[in-house]
Every structure is written in C-alpha cells, then in structure tokens.
VMD Tcl script that draws the C-alpha trace (Angstrom):
set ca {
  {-5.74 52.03 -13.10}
  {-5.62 48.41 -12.39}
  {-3.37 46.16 -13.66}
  {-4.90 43.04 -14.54}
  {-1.88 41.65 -16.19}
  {0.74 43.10 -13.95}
  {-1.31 41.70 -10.84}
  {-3.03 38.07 -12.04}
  {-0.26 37.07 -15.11}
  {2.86 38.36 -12.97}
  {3.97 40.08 -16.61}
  {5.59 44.07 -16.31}
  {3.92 46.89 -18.14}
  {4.83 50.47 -18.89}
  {3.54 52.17 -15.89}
  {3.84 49.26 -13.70}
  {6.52 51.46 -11.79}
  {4.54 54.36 -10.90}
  {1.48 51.98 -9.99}
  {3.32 49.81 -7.78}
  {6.74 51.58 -7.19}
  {8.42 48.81 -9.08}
  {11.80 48.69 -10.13}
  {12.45 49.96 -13.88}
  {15.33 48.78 -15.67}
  {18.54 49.81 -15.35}
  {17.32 51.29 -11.66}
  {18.04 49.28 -8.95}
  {15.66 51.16 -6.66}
  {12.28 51.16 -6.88}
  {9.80 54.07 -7.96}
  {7.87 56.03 -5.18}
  {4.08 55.27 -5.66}
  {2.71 58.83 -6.67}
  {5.32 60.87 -5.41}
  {4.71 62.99 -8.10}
  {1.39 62.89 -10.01}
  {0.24 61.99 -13.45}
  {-1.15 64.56 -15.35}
  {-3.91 64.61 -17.61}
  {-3.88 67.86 -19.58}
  {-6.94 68.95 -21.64}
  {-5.28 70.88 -23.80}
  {-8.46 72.07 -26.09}
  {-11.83 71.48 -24.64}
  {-12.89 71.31 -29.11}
  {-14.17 67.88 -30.54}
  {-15.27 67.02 -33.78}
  {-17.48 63.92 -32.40}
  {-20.35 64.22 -29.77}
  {-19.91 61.30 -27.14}
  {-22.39 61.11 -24.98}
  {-20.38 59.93 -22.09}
  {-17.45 63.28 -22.63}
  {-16.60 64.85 -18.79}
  {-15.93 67.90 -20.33}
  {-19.44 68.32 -22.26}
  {-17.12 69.45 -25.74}
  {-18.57 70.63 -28.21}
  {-17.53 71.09 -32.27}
  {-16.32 74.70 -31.68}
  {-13.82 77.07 -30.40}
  {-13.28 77.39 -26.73}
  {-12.24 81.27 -26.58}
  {-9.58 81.69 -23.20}
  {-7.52 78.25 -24.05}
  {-3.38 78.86 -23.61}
  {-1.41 79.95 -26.37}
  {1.90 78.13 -27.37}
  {3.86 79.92 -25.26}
  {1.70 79.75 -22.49}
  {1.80 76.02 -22.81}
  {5.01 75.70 -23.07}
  {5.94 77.10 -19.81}
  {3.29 74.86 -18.64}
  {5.26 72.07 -19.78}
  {8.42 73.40 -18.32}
  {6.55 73.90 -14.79}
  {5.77 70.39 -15.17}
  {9.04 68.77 -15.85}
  {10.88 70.90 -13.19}
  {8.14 69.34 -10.69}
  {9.32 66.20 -11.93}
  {5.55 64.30 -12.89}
  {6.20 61.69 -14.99}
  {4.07 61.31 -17.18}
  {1.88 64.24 -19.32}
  {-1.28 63.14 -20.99}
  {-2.17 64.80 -23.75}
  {-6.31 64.71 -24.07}
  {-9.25 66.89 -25.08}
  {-11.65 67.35 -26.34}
  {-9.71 65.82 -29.28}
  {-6.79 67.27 -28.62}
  {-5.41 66.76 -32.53}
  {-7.40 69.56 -32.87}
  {-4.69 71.57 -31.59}
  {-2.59 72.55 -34.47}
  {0.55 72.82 -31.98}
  {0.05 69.94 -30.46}
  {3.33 68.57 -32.32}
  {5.31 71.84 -30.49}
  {3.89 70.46 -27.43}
  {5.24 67.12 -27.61}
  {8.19 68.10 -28.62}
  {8.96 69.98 -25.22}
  {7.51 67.28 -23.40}
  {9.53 64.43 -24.56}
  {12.94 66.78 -24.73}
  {11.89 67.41 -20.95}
  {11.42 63.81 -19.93}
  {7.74 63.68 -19.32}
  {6.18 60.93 -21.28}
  {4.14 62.13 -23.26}
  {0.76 60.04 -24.23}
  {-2.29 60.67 -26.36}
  {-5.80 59.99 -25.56}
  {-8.02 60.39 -28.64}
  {-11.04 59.70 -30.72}
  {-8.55 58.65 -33.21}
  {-10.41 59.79 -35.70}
  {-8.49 62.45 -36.98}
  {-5.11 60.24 -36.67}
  {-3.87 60.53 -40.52}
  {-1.16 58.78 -41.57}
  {0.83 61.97 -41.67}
  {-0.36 63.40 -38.14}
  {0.80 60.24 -37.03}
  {4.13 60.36 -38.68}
  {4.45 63.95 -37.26}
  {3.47 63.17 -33.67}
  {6.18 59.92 -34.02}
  {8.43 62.18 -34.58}
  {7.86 65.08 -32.18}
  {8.17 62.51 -29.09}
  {4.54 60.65 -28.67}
  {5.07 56.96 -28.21}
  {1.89 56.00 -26.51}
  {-1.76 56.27 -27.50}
  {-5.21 55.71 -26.31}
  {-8.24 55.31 -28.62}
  {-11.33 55.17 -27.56}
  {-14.19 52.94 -29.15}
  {-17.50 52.59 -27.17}
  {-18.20 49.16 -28.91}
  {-18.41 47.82 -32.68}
  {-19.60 49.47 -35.34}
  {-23.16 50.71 -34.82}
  {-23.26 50.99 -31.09}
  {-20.07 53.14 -31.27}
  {-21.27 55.35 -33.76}
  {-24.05 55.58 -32.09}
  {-22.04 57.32 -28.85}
  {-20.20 58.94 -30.83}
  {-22.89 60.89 -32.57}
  {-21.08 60.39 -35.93}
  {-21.50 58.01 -38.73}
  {-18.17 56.58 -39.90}
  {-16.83 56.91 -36.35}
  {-16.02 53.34 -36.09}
  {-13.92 53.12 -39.23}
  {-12.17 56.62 -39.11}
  {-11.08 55.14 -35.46}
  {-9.84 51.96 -36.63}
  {-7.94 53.48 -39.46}
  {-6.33 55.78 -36.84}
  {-5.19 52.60 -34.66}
  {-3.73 51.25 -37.78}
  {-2.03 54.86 -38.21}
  {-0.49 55.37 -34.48}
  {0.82 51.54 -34.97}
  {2.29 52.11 -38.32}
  {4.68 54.79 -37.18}
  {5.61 52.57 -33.54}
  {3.00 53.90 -31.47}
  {1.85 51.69 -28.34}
  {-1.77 52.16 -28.74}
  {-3.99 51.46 -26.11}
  {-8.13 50.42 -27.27}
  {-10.07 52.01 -24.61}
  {-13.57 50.94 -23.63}
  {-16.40 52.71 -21.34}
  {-18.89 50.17 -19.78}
  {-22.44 50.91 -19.86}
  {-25.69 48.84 -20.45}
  {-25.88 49.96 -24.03}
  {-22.63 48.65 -25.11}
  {-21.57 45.89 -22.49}
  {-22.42 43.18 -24.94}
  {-19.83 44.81 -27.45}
  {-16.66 44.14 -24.78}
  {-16.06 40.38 -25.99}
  {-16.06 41.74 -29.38}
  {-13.60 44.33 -28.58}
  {-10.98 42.05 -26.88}
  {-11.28 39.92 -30.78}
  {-10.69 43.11 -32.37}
  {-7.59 43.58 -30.23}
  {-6.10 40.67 -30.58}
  {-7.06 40.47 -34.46}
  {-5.75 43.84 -35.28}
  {-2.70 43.82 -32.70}
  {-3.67 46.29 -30.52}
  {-1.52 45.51 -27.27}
  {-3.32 47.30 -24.64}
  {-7.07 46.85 -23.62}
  {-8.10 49.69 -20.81}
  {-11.97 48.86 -19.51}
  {-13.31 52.00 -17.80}
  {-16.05 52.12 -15.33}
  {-18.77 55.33 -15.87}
  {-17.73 58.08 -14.31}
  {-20.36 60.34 -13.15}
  {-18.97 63.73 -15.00}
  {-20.13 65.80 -17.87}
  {-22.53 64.47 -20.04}
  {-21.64 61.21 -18.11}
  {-24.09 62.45 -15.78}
  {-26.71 62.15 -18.45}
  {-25.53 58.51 -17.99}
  {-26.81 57.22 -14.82}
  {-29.79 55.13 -15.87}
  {-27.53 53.40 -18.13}
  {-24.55 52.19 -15.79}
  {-24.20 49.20 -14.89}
  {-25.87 46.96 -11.88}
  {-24.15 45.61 -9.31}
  {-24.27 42.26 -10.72}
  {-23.96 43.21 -14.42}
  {-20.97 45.27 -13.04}
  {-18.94 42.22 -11.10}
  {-19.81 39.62 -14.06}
  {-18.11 41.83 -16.85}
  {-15.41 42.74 -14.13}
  {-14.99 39.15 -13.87}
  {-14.87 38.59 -17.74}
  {-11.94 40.85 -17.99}
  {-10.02 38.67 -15.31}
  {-10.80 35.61 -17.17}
  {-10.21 37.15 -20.94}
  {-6.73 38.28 -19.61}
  {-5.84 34.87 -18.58}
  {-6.91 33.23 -21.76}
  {-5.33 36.00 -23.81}
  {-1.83 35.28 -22.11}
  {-2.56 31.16 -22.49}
  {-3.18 31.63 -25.70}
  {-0.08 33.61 -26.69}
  {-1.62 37.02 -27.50}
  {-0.57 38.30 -24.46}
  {-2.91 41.47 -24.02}
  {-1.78 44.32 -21.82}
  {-5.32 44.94 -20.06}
  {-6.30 47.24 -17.34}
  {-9.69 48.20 -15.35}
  {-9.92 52.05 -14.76}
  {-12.48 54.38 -12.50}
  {-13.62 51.69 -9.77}
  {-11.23 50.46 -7.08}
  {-13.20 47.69 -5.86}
  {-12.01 45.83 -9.40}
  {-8.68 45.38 -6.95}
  {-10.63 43.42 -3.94}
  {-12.39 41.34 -6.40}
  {-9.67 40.39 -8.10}
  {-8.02 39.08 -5.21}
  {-10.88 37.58 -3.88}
  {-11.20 36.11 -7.84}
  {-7.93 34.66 -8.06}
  {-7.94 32.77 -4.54}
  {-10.11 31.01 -6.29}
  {-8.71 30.93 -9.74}
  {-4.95 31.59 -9.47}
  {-4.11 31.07 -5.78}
  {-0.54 31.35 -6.30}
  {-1.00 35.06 -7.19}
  {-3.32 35.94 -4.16}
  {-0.95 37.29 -1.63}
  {1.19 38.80 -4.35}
  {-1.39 40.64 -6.00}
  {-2.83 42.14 -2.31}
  {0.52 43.08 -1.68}
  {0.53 45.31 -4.69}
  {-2.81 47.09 -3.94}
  {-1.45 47.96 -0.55}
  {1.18 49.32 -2.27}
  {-0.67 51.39 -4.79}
  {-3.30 52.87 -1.80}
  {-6.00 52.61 -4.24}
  {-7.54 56.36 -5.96}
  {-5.06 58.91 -5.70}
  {-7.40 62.28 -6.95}
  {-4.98 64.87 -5.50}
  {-2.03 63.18 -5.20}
  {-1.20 60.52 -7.89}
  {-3.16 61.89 -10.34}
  {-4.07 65.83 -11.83}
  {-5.84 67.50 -14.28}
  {-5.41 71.20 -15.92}
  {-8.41 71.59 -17.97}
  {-8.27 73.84 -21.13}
  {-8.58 77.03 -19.33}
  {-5.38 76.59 -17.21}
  {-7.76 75.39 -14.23}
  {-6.28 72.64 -12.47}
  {-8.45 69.70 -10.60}
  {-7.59 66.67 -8.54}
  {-8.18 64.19 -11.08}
  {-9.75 64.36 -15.39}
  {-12.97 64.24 -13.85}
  {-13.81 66.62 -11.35}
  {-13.91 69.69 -13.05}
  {-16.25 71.26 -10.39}
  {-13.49 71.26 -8.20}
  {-10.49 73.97 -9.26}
  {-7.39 74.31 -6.85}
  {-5.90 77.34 -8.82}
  {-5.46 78.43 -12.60}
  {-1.47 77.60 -14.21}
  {-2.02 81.25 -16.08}
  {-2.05 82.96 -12.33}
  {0.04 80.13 -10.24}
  {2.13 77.46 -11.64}
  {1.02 74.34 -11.47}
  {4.00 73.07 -9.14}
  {3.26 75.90 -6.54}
  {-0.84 75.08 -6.25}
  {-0.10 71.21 -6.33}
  {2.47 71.29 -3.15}
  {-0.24 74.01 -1.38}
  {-0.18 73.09 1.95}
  {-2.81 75.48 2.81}
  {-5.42 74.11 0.15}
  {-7.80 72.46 2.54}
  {-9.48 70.39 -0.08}
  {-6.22 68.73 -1.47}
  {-5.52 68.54 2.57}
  {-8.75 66.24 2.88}
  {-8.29 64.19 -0.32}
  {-4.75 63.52 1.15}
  {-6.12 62.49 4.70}
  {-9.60 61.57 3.49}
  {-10.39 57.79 5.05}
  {-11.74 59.78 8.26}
  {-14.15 62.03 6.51}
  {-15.39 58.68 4.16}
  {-19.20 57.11 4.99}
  {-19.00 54.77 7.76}
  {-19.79 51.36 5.60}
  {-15.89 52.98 3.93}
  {-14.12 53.48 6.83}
  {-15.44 50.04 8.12}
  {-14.23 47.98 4.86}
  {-10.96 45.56 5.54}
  {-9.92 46.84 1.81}
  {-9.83 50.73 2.48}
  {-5.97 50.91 2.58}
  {-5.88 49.08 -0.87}
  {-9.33 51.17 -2.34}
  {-8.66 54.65 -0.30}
  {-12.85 54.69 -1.13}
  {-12.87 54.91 -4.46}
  {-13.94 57.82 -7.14}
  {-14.63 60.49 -5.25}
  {-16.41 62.56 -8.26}
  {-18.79 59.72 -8.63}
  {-19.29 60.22 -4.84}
  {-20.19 63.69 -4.96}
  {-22.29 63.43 -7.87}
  {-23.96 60.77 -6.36}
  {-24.63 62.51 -3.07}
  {-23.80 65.92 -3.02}
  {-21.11 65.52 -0.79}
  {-17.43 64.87 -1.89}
  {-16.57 62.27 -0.02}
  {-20.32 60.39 0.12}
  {-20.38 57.18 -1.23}
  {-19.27 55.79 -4.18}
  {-22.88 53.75 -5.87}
  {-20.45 52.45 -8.16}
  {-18.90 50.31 -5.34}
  {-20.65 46.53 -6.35}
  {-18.70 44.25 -3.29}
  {-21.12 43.04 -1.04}
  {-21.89 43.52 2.92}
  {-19.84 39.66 3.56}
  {-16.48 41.23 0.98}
  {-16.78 44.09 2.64}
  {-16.78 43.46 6.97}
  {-13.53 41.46 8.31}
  {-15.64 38.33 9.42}
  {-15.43 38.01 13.21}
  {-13.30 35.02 14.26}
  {-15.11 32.61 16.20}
  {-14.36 32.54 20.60}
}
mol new
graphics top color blue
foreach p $ca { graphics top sphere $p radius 0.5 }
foreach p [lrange $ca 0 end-1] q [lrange $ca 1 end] { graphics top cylinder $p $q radius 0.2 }
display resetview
C-alpha cells in the first residue's frame, strides 16, 4: 500500500508505522518495516455476490474442508505468539462466517488488529454492533463504482445500496471504514464519483487498487488499464488527495497492487510539491516496495498459506499440518528464499531501474500470470524507458 497522504500531505495514518517504520505514540522507537508480516486471512472462501474481479473465484456455497472454531482459534493464537500485527479478516465475505465474532474476539484480546474487508452488504446494524463489540475497529468496503456499474460487478442488483447502508452501519457503531475501489476500463470513469461519495458520506479512507491478475481477475485482462489511462488516474488520485486536504475533508487515501504509483509520485510532486520530494523518496526506500513473503501473508480458507492474498497458486505449507509461525520463518523454503532475495532473479529492464530498492519489482502474481514465470515482468508497470534508466551524466 501506498500512502498518498502519509507521503505528499506529510499527515500520519494508522499503519503508517508498519509501512514506514514510523514512530507510534507513546513509543519512542520506531517500528521495524515488515519484521513481522500482515496477514490476510480468508477465513470462508463463501460469497453471496459474484464479482467478477474475486482472486479466490467464490462462489454462493459451502466450501467443505474450511477450519472449525477451534481450529481457528489456535490459528489466531499461532499468530499473536509470532507477533504479526495486524490480522485481516476477508473472504469470500467473510460475515458469512457465523463465528466470525469468536474470532475477533481472540484477535483483539491477543493484540492483533483485527480489520474487515467486505462486500458490506451483509453489514446489519446489529452485525455491526456485534463485531464493535467483539474487537473490529477497522473496515474495508468494497464498491467497484456507482450504482449501475457496481452492480453490474457485483452480479447483484441492490449491491450498491445494501453496501452503502453497510458503510453507514460499520460507522454508526465507531468503525474506521475504508471505501475500496478496483480500477479497470469499465469503471474508471466512476473514481471521481467515488472520492464525492466519500467525502459526502464521511467515509475517511479511500484505498484505489490496481487489477491484480488472480482468480476471475484473470478473466480481466482486456479490461485493465493502459499505460496512459493507468498514470492519468494514478495522477488524479495525487491531485484529489491534495485538494481533499485543502479543502478540509482531509481524506485518508492510498494506491494498492502497483509499486510504480511510489516513483511517480515522487517524480509528480517535484513538480507539484517540491518540498515533499526528498521526504517522500526517503520513505519508499524505507518501505522496499512489495513485500509478498515477507511483509505481507495469506492463509486461504483451507489452512493453505501463500506469500501474499493473491497468489493462491503458490502454497508454502497448510496451518492444519504446520503452524503458520513455523512455515513462515522456513529457512529451507526455497521459494520464500527467492521472494526474500529476488532483485537478482527479476527481468533485466527490473534489475536495471534506479527505483528497484523503493519498487523491489512489483506484483509478482501479476508477473507470473503475465509470463509464466514468477518473477517475469510485471505489464502492469506504466513508467517509461527515460523514468526508468539513471540518465548518464554528461563527460
């Protein structure tokens, strides 16, 4: 994730100190950038919507094999004697999981920050009230547009307004709830729309994700963006945080699933906030860009864990055999080896870029899906041949 407030309005976020090892208040000392990773647990693979971008291809049925309560539960307790910091919560739609309350519950009596990511469509009043009070402070809701176009992707009539009520829900009982948008050519037009539904509903937190090449994402691919259709809206966001902050709404917003957002926006803001330039480098360095197998995990429904929400074609080990601390810190796992060492084994155009140390060559599922080969290139990547090559000083 990219912080474009953090990094171009100099204003803290939650999750600020695990992006950018940050100090946190009341701790003098700053966090250690992914130390520890973030994990995003898929804790029922069952959906009552039909997205047409969903990495795990769920469907409106049960998914026999998922964990039991106890099962999860010494999942969770795994987890917070690992010390991640953060457990996310997703699906599927995970309020689909009638103990997902019990869940919670452990996690936020075991320090792990729990978070939500959801359809939001099933977010009564009183599942809201109930998750409130096991623990869940944070939420994100996805909407792939307004009305009709997110309906559309969503493969459900009433999608739209079930979603919105949900928002309303999560916020009603102190939820921070996070609006989170995909980007593809059938719905980029919807994204200035979505930042006035933000700010007109008070919806603090804007997250803009790039396609990711996964699931029926992969379905996808004629409908991602172009390079150029890719940088403008990239370079929207920049200029819709900076008016949002100007203007007093003061949107938390964040790019997700492409690291070249981080070059651009420092080659953005020399020209449009200079004084945050160096600053805002300084951070990307320190943040080293994707972090699939370290900074970031994923135990899909089954128990299976993979090095990031994504790349469920890759499995390191199962939690129900291993625990999840034991196959993370594998030092014999030669795939979570290369991801952890990977700039040598990245294309050449990669390994010649002056921003590898702040991208680390971006999302490697959309790599492999793109090329057969994990760490191919990225087609996502939209910074061209001049932003990419140091230029050669003059003799």
């Amino acid at each position: 994730m990219l912080s474009v407030t953090r990094l171009l309005c100099d204003v803290r976020t939650p999750g600020d100190d695990l992006r950018y090892g940050e100090k946190k208040p009341g701790n003098p000392n700053p966090a250690p950038v992914h130390r520890r990773p973030i994990v995003v647990w898929n804790v029922t693979r069952s959906c009552n919507l039909h997205c047409a971008h969903c990495y795990s291809s769920s469907h409106d049925r049960e998914y026999p094999g998922e964990l039991t309560t106890d099962q999860a539960l010494a999942v969770i307790d795994d987890l917070a004697d690992y010390g991640i910091p953060v457990l996310l919560f997703s699906g599927g739609e995970p309020l689909r999981r009638h103990d997902l309350p019990v869940l919670v519950k452990r996690a936020a009596e075991r320090g792990l920050r729990p978070t939500l990511s959801s359809n939001g469509t099933l977010m009564t009043p009183e599942k809201a009230r109930t998750l409130a009070d096991a623990g869940m402070v944070r939420a994100g809701i996805s909407l792939d547009g307004l009305e009709a176009i997110n309906d559309k992707f969503r493969g459900s009539r009433g999608a739209f307004k079930d979603a919105l009520e949900g928002i309303r829900n999560a916020t009603a009982v102190g939820m921070r709830v996070s609006l989170r948008f995909t980007m593809t050519k059938k719905n980029i037009g919807d994204l200035p729309g979505l930042f006035d539904l933000a700010e007109r509903e008070g919806i603090p937190r804007v997250c803009v994700y790039h396609l990711a090449y996964a699931g029926r994402g992969e379905k996808l691919l004629s409908f991602d963006l172009a390079d150029m259709e890719r940088r403008a809206a990239v370079e929207f966001v920049f200029e819709r945080t900076m008016k949002s902050h100007e203007t007093g709404h003061n949107l938390e917003v964040l790019t997700v699933d492409n690291h070249a957002d981080g070059p651009m926006l420092v080659m953005w803001s020399r020209e449009h906030a200079p004084e945050r330039a160096d600053d805002i480098e300084r951070l990307l360095l320190k943040n080293g860009g994707n972090s699939a197998g370290r900074g970031i995990a994923s135990i899909d429904n089954l128990g299976n864990v993979h090095p990031d929400q994504f790349w469920w074609t890759r499995t390191l080990g199962n939690v129900l055999e291993r625990p999840f601390s034991k196959i993370w810190s594998d030092e014999d796992n030669e795939f979570l080896h290369q991801l952890r060492n990977r700039k040598a084994l990245l294309p050449e155009r990669c390994r010649s870029c002056r921003w590898l140390d702040s991208c680390n060559g971006n999302l490697r599922v959309r790599g492999e899906s793109a090329t057969g080969d994990p760490f191919g290139m990225d087609p996502a990547c939209y910074l061209t041949d001049l932003e990419v090559f140091e230029p050669v000083a003059a003799s």
